[in-house]
C-alpha positions as CSV (number, residue, x, y, z in Angstrom):
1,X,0.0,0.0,0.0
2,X,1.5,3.5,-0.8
3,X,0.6,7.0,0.5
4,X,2.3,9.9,-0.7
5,X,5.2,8.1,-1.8
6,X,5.5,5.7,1.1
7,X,4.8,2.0,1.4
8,X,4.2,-1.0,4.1
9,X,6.8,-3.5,4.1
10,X,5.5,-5.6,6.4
11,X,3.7,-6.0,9.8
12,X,6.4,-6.9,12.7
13,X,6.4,-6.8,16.3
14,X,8.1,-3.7,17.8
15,X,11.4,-4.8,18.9
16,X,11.7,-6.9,15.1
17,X,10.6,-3.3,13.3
18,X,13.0,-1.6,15.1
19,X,15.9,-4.6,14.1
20,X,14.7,-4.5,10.8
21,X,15.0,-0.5,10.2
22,X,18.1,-0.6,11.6
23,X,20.0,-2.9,9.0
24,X,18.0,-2.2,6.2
25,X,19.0,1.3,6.6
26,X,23.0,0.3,7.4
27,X,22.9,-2.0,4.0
28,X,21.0,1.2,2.3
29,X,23.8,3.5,3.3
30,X,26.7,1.2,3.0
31,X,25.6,0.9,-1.1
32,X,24.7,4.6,-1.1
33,X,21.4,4.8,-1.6
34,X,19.0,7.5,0.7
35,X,16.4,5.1,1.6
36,X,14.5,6.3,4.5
37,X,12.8,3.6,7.1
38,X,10.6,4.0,9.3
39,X,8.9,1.7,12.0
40,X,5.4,3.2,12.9
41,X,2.7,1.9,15.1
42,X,-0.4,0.3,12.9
C-alpha cells in the first residue's frame, strides 16, 4: 500500500521493526542509496 510516496513493508512486532529499520537502513547507506525507514505503530 503507498501513500504519498510511502509504502508498508511488512507487519512486525516492535522490537523486530526496530531490528529490521536498523539494518535495512545500514545496508541502504553502505551501497549509497537514501532510503529512508521508518517503524510506525499500525
Amino acid at each position: 500500500m503507498h501513500h504519498k510516496g510511502s509504502g508498508v513493508a511488512g507487519l512486525y512486532p516492535k522490537d523486530v521493526a526496530e531490528t529490521k529499520v536498523d539494518e535495512v537502513t545500514k545496508h541502504a547507506r553502505k551501497q549509497g542509496m537514501p532510503l529512508k525507514v521508518t517503524a510506525e505503530p499500525e
